[in-house]
LUMVONU-87994 format. One record per residue (C-alpha): residue number from 1; x, y, z. Coordinates in Angstrom, 1 decimal, m for minus. Layout:
REM residues N
(NUM; (X; Y; Z));
...
END
This chain:
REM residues 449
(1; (71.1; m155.2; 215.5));
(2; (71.0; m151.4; 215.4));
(3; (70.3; m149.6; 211.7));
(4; (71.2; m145.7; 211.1));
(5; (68.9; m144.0; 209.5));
(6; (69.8; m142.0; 205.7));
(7; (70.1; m139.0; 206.9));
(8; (73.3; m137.0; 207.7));
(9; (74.6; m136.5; 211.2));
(10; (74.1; m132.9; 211.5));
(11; (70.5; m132.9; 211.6));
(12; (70.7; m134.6; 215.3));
(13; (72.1; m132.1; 218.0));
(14; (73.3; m133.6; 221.1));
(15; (75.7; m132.0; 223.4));
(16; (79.6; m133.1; 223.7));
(17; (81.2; m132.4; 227.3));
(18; (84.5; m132.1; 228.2));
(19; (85.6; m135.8; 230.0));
(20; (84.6; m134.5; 233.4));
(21; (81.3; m133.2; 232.9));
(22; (78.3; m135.7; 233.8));
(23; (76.5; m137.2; 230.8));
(24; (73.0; m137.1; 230.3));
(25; (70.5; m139.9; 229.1));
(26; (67.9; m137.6; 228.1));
(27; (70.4; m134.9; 226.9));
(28; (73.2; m136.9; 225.1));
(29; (72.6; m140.8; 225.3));
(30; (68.3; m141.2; 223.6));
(31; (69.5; m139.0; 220.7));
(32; (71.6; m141.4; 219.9));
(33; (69.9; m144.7; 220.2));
(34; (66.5; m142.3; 218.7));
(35; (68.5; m141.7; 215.3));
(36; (70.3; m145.1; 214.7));
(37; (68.5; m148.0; 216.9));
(38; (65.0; m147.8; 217.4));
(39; (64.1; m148.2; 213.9));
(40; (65.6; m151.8; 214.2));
(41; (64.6; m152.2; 217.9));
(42; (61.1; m151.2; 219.0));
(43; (58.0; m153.0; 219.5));
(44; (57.1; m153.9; 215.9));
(45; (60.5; m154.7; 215.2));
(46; (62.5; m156.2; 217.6));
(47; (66.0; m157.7; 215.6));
(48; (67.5; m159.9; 217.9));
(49; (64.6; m160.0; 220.4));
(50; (66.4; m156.9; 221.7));
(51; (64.3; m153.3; 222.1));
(52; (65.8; m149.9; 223.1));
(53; (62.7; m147.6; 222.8));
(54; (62.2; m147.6; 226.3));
(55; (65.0; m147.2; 229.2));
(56; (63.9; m150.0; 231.0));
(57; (63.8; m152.0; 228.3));
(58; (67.1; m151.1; 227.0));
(59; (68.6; m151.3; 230.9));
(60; (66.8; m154.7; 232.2));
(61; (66.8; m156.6; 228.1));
(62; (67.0; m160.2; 227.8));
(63; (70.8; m161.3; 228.4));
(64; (72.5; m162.6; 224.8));
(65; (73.1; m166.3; 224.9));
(66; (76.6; m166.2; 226.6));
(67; (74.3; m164.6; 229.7));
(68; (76.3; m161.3; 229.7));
(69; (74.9; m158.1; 230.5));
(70; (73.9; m155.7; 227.6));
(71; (74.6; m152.5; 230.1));
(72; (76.5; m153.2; 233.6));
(73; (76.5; m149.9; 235.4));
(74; (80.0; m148.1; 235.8));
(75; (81.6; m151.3; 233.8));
(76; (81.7; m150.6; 229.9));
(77; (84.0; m153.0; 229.2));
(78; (81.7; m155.2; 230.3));
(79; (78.6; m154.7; 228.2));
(80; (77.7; m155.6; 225.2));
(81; (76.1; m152.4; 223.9));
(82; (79.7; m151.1; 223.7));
(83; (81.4; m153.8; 222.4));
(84; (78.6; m154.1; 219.4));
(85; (79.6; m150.6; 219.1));
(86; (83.4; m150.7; 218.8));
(87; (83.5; m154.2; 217.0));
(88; (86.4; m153.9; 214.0));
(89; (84.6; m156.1; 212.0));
(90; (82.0; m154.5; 210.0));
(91; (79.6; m157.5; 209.8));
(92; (79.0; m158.0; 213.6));
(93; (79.2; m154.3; 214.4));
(94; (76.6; m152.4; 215.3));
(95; (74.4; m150.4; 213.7));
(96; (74.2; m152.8; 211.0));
(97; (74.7; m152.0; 207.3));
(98; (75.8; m148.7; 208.1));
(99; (79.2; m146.6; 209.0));
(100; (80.6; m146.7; 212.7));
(101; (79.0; m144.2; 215.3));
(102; (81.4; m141.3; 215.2));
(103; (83.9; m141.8; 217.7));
(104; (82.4; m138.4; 220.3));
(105; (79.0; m140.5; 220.0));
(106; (80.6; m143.9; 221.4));
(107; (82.6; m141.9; 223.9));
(108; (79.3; m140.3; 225.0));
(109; (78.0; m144.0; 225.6));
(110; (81.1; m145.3; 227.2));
(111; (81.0; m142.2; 229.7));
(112; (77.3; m142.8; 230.4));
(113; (77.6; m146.3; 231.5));
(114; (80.9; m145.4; 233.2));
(115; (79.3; m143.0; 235.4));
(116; (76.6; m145.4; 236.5));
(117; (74.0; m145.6; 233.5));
(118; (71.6; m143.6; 235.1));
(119; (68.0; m142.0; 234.6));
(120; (67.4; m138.4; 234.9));
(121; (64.3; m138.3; 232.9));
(122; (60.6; m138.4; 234.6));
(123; (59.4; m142.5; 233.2));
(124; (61.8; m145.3; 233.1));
(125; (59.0; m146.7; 230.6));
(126; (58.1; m143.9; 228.3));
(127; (59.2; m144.3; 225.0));
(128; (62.3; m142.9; 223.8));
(129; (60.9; m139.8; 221.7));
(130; (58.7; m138.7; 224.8));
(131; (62.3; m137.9; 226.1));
(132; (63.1; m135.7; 223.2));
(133; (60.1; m133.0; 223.0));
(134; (62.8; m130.3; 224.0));
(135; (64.6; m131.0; 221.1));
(136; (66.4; m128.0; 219.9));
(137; (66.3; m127.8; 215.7));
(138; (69.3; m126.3; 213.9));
(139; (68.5; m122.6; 212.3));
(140; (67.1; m122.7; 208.6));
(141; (69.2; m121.1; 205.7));
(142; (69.2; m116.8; 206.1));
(143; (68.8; m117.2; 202.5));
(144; (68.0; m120.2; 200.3));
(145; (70.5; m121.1; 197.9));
(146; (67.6; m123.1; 195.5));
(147; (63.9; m123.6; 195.9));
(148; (62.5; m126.2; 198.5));
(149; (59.3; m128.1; 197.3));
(150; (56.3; m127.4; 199.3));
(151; (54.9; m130.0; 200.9));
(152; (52.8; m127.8; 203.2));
(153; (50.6; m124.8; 202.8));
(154; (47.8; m123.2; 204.7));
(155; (45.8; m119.7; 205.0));
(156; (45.7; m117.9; 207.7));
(157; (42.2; m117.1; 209.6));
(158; (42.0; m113.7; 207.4));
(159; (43.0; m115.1; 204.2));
(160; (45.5; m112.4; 203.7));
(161; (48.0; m114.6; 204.5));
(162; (49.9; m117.8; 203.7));
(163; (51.8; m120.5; 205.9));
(164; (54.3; m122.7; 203.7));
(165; (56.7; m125.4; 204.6));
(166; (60.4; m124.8; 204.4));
(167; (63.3; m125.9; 205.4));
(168; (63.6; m126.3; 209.5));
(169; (61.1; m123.5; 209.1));
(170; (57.3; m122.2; 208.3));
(171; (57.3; m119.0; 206.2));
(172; (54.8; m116.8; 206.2));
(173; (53.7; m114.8; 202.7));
(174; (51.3; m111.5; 202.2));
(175; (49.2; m113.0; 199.5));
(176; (48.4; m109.6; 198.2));
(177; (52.1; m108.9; 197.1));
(178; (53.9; m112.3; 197.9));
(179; (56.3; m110.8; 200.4));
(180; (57.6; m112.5; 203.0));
(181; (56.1; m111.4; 206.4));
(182; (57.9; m113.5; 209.2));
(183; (59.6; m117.1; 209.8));
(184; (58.8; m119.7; 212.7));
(185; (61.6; m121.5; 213.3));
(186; (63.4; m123.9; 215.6));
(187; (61.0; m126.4; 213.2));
(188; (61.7; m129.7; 212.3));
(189; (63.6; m130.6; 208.8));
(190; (60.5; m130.8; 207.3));
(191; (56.7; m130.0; 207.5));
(192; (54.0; m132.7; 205.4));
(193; (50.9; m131.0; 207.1));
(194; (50.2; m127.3; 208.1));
(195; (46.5; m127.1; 210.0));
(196; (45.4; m124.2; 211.8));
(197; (42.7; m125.0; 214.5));
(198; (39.2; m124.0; 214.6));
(199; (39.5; m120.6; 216.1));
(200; (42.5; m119.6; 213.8));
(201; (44.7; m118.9; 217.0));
(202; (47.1; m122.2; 216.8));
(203; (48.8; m123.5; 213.7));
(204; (49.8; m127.6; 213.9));
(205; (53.3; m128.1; 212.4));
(206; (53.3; m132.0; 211.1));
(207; (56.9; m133.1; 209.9));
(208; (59.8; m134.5; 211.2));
(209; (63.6; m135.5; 210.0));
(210; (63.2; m138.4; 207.7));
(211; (64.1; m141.9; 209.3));
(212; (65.1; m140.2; 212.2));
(213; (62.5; m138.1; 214.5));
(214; (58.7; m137.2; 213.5));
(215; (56.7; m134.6; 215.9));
(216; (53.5; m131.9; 215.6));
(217; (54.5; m128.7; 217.3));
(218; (51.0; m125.8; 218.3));
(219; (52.4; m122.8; 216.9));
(220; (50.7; m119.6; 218.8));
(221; (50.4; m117.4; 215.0));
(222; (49.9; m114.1; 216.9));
(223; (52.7; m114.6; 219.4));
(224; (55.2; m116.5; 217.1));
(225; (55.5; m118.8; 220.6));
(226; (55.5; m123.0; 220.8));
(227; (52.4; m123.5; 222.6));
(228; (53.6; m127.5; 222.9));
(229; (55.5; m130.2; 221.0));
(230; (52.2; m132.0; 221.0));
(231; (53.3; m135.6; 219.6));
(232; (56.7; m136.9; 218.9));
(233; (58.0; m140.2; 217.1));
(234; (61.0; m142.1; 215.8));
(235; (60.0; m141.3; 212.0));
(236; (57.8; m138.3; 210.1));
(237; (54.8; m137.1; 210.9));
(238; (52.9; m137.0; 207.8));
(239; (49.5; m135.8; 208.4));
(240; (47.0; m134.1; 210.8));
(241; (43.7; m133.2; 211.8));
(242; (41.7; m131.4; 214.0));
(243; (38.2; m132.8; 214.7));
(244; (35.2; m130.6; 214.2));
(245; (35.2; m129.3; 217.4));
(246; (39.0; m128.3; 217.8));
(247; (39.3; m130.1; 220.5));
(248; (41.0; m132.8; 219.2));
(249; (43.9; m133.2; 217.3));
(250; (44.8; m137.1; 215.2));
(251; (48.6; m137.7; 214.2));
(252; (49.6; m140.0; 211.5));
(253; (52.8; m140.8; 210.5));
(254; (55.6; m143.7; 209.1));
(255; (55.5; m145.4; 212.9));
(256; (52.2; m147.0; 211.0));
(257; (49.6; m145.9; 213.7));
(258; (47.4; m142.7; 214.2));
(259; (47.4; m141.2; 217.7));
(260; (44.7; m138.6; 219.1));
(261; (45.0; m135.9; 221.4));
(262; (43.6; m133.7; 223.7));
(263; (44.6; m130.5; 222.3));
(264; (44.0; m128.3; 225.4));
(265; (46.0; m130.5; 227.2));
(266; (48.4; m132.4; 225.3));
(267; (47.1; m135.7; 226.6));
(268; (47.2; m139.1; 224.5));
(269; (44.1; m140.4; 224.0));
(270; (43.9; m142.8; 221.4));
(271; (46.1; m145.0; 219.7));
(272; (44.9; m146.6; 216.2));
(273; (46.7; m148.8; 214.9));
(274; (45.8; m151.8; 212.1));
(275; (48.0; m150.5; 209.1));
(276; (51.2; m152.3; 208.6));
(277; (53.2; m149.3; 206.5));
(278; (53.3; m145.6; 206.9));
(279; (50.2; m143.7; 207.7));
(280; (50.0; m141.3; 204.7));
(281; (47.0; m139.2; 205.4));
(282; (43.8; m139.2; 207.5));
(283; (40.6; m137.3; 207.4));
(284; (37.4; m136.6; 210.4));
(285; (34.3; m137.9; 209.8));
(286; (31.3; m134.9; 210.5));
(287; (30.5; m136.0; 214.0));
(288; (34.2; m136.7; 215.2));
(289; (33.7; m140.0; 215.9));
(290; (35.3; m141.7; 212.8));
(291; (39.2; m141.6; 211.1));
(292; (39.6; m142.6; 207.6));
(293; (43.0; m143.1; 206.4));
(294; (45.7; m144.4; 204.0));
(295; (48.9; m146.1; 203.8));
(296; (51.4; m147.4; 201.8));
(297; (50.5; m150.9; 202.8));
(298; (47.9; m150.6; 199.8));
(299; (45.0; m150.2; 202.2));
(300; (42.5; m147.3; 203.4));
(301; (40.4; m148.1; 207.1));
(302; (37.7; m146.4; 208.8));
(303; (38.6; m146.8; 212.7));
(304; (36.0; m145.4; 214.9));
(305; (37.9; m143.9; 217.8));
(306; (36.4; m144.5; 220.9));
(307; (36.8; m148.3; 220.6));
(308; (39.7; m148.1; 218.2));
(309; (38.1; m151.1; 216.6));
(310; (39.0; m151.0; 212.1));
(311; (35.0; m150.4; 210.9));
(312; (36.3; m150.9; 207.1));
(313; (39.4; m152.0; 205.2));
(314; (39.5; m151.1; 201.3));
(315; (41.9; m153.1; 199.4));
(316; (41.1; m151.9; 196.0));
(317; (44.1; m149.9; 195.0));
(318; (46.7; m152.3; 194.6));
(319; (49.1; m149.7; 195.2));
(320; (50.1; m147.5; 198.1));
(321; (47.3; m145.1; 199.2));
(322; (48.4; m141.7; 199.1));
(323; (45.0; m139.6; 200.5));
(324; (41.6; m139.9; 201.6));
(325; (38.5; m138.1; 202.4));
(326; (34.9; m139.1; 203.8));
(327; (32.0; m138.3; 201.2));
(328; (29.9; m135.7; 203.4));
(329; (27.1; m138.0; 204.2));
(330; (29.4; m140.4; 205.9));
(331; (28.5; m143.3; 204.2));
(332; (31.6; m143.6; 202.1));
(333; (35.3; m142.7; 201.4));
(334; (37.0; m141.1; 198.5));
(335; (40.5; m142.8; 198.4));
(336; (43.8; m142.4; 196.0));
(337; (46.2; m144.0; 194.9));
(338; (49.2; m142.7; 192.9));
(339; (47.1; m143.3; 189.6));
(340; (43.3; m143.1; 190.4));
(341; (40.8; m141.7; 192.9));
(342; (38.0; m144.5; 194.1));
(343; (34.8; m143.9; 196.4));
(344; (34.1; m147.0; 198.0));
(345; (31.4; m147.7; 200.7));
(346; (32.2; m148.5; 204.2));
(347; (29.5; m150.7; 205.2));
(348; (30.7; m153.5; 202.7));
(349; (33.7; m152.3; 201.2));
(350; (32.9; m151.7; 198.1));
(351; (33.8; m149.8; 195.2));
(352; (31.1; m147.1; 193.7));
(353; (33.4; m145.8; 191.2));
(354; (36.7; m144.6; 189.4));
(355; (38.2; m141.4; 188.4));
(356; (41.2; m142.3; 186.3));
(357; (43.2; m140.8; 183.5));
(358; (44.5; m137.6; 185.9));
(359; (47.8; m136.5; 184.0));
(360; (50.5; m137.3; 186.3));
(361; (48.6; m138.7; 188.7));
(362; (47.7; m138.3; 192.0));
(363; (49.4; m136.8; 194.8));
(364; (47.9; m135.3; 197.4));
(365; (43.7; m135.2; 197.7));
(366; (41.8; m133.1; 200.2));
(367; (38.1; m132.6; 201.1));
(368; (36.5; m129.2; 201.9));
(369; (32.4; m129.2; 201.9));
(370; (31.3; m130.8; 198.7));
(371; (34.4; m130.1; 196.7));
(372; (37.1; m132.6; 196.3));
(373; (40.6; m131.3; 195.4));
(374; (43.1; m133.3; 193.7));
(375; (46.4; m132.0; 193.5));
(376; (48.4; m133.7; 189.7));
(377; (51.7; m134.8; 188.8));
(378; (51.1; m132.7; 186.2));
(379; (51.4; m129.1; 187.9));
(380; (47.1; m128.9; 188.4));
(381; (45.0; m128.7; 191.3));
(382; (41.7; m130.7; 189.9));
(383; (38.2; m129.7; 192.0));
(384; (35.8; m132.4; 191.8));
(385; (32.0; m132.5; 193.4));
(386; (32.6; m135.0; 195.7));
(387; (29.3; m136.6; 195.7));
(388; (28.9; m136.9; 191.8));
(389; (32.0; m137.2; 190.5));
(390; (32.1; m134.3; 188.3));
(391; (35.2; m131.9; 187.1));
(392; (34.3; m128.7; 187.9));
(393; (37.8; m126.6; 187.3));
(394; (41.1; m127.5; 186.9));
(395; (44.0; m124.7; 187.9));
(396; (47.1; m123.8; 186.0));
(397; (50.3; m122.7; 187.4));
(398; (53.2; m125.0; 188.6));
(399; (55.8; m126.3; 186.2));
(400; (56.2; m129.6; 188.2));
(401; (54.2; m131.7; 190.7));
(402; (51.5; m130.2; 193.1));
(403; (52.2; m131.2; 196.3));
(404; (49.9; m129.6; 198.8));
(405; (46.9; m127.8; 198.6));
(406; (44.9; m125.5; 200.8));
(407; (41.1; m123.4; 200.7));
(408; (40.5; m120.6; 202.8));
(409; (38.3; m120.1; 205.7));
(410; (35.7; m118.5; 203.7));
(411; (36.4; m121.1; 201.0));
(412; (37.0; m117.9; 198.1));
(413; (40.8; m118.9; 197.2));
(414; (42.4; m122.1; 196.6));
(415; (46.3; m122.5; 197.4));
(416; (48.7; m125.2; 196.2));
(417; (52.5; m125.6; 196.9));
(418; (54.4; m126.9; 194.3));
(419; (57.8; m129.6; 193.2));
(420; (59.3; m126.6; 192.3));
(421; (59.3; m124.6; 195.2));
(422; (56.5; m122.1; 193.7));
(423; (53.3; m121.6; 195.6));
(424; (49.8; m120.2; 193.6));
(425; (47.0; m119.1; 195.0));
(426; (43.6; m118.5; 192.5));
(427; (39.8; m117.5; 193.6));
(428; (37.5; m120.5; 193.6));
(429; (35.1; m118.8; 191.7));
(430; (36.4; m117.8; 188.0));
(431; (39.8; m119.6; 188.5));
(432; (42.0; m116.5; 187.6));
(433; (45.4; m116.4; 189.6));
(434; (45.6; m114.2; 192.1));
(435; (49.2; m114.6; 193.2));
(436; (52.3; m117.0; 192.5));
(437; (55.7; m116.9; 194.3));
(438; (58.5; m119.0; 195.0));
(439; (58.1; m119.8; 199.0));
(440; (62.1; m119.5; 199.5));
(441; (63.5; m116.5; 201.7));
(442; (66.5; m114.9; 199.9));
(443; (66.6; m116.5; 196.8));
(444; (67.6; m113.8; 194.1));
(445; (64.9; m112.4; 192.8));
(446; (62.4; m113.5; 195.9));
(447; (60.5; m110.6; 197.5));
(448; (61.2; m110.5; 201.1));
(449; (60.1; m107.1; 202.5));
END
């Protein structure tokens, strides 16, 4: 019935009390079910008919067939959440397939329910991560004892600088000497997607801990200060993207949907869902009224956001879709898979044509004006003319996969964040390298200062 998720423990923090001290849903008791029952229980999968990622529903759930009461209020010994909990035998006990909760957990559960089982958050009916956007991330590494791959990068508005993923961390890099300038922290395990908005002033922080939370935090770059945990979820946030106006910000993730928002505000605006598998990337059309995107259901869409109707469903991978990109003119989407990028139109669905043969393959793909950039298995960041398919230059410099890849604001240098925990960054125009570093703060022979 419930399912933990592979992860260790220490990357939740809830508070332990002392036997006296009132317990908290929000504080102590949705961590909990957040990390090892909503993956099992929530509206797209509900095992046993039974959801938790709400409090209502978890409080007023369909009785099991014996009629008794999953929570009685101020009787644990009566409810069937606890006794799923504490079962001996391993096959009936809850979370399913999966080690005990740790005896302070259950204790924190039985304490909750003795005291009442009450509410002290703002929505009975708000889903569970809504609950959580205080969450409170453990402090990254003073120094790394290996290299972290880096699955994020982006420049800052001058160029001068560079924002990298890390661990429970962003890092930020002079690109002139590869020194490391400052750390945000109090960041999620990890970061997928690092966007800076229109106006250079907010950074968006996509990432999450893996099977357990997902979220997009608004980083103020000149201050160093959360603007807003802007979206949260039960899994990662994988992607992100600001439309052409900055206004609005879209979320994708492994919770298989893509949700918009006002950025000014923080206010939900759309929900897209149609994809039945993680949401691996997602891309604007020019006016901001269409999302393309991929997944690892084997598909890419086109959704047009106002209705949140799917325009277009391309089924021509085969394989799990790992990035996409509209072709400037709107008419059609590049797409990849882990082999092969294909442009296909949206109007029929169609396939133009096929870029194969990429060394490697494909891992991460990303649009900026008329260039196409394909980051390679191989260690090389390809650049492609999006609308006639030619190679234009390939960069050199990782030892393993690319992962990420970023241009400047004034489009004059190209950034990628490698497998092996090495950023490069080269000029656009004449390819040579103007910097390479390994994006890890104290690792011997890092610079930091």
């Amino acid at each position: 019935m419930f399912r933990t998720a592979l992860i260790p423990l220490f990357f939740l923090s809830f508070s332990a009390h002392a036997a006296d001290d009132a317990v908290s849903f929000k504080r102590d008791v949705a961590p909990i079910l957040a990390q090892h029952c909503v993956a099992c229980h929530n509206a797209k999968k509900a095992k046993g008919k039974y959801r938790v990622d709400t409090f209502d529903l978890l409080i007023a759930a369909d009785r099991p067939a014996d009629k008794r009461d999953i929570v009685v209020p101020g009787q644990p010994d009566k409810s069937v959440l606890l006794e799923l909990l504490i079962e001996p035998d391993a096959e009936f006990r809850m979370p399913q397939d999966a080690d005990a909760l740790p005896a302070k957990q259950v204790s924190l559960i039985k304490r909750w329910i003795e005291q009442g089982a009450t509410f002290d958050g703002s929505d009975r009916k708000a889903d569970l991560s809504t609950l959580l956007r205080d969450r409170q991330h453990p402090k990254p590494p003073s120094a790394y004892p290996r290299a972290l791959p880096i699955s994020a990068v982006s420049f800052s508005a001058d160029g001068k600088s560079l924002y990298a993923g890390g661990y429970h961390e962003v890092t930020v890099w002079d690109i002139a000497s590869g020194k490391l300038k400052k750390r945000f922290q109090s960041i999620a395990q990890r970061t997928y997607a690092l966007r800076l908005s229109a106006d250079g002033k907010s950074l968006a922080v996509v990432g999450g801990d893996p099977g357990v939370w997902g979220e997009v935090r608004l980083i103020d770059v000149a201050s160093d200060n959360l603007v807003r945990v802007l979206h949260t979820s039960g899994n990662v946030a994988l992607d992100a993207a600001f439309d052409p106006s900055g206004k609005r910000l879209a979320v994708a993730g492994a919770d298989a949907q893509v949700v918009v928002y006002d950025v000014a505000t923080g206010k939900r605006l759309h929900v897209l869902t149609g994809h039945t598998d993680w949401v691996t990337s997602l891309a604007w059309d020019k006016d901001g009224k269409r999302i393309a995107t991929s997944s690892r259901d084997k598909t890419a869409k086109v959704f047009d956001v106002a209705t949140g109707n799917v325009l277009a469903t391309y089924t021509g991978h085969g394989r799990r879709v790992v990035g996409v990109a509209f072709k400037p003119d709107g008419n059609a989407v590049w797409s990849a898979d882990g082999r092969s990028l294909h442009v296909w139109n949206i109007h029929d669905e169609k396939k133009q044509a096929e870029i194969g043969g990429i060394d490697g393959g494909v891992k991460r793909i990303d649009a900026v004006g008329d260039t196409l950039l394909v980051a390679g298995g191989d260690g090389k960041v390809r650049r492609y003319n999006i609308n006639d398919r030619k190679l234009g230059r390939t960069f050199e410099g990782h030892s393993e996969w690319a992962q990420s890849v970023a241009v400047s604001t004034r489009g004059d240098l190209l950034a990628a964040g490698g497998f092996d925990g090495r950023v490069v960054v080269w000029r656009v125009e004449g390819g040579e390298m103007v910097g390479s570093w390994v994006a890890a703060p104290g690792l011997r022979g890092t610079p930091t200062d």
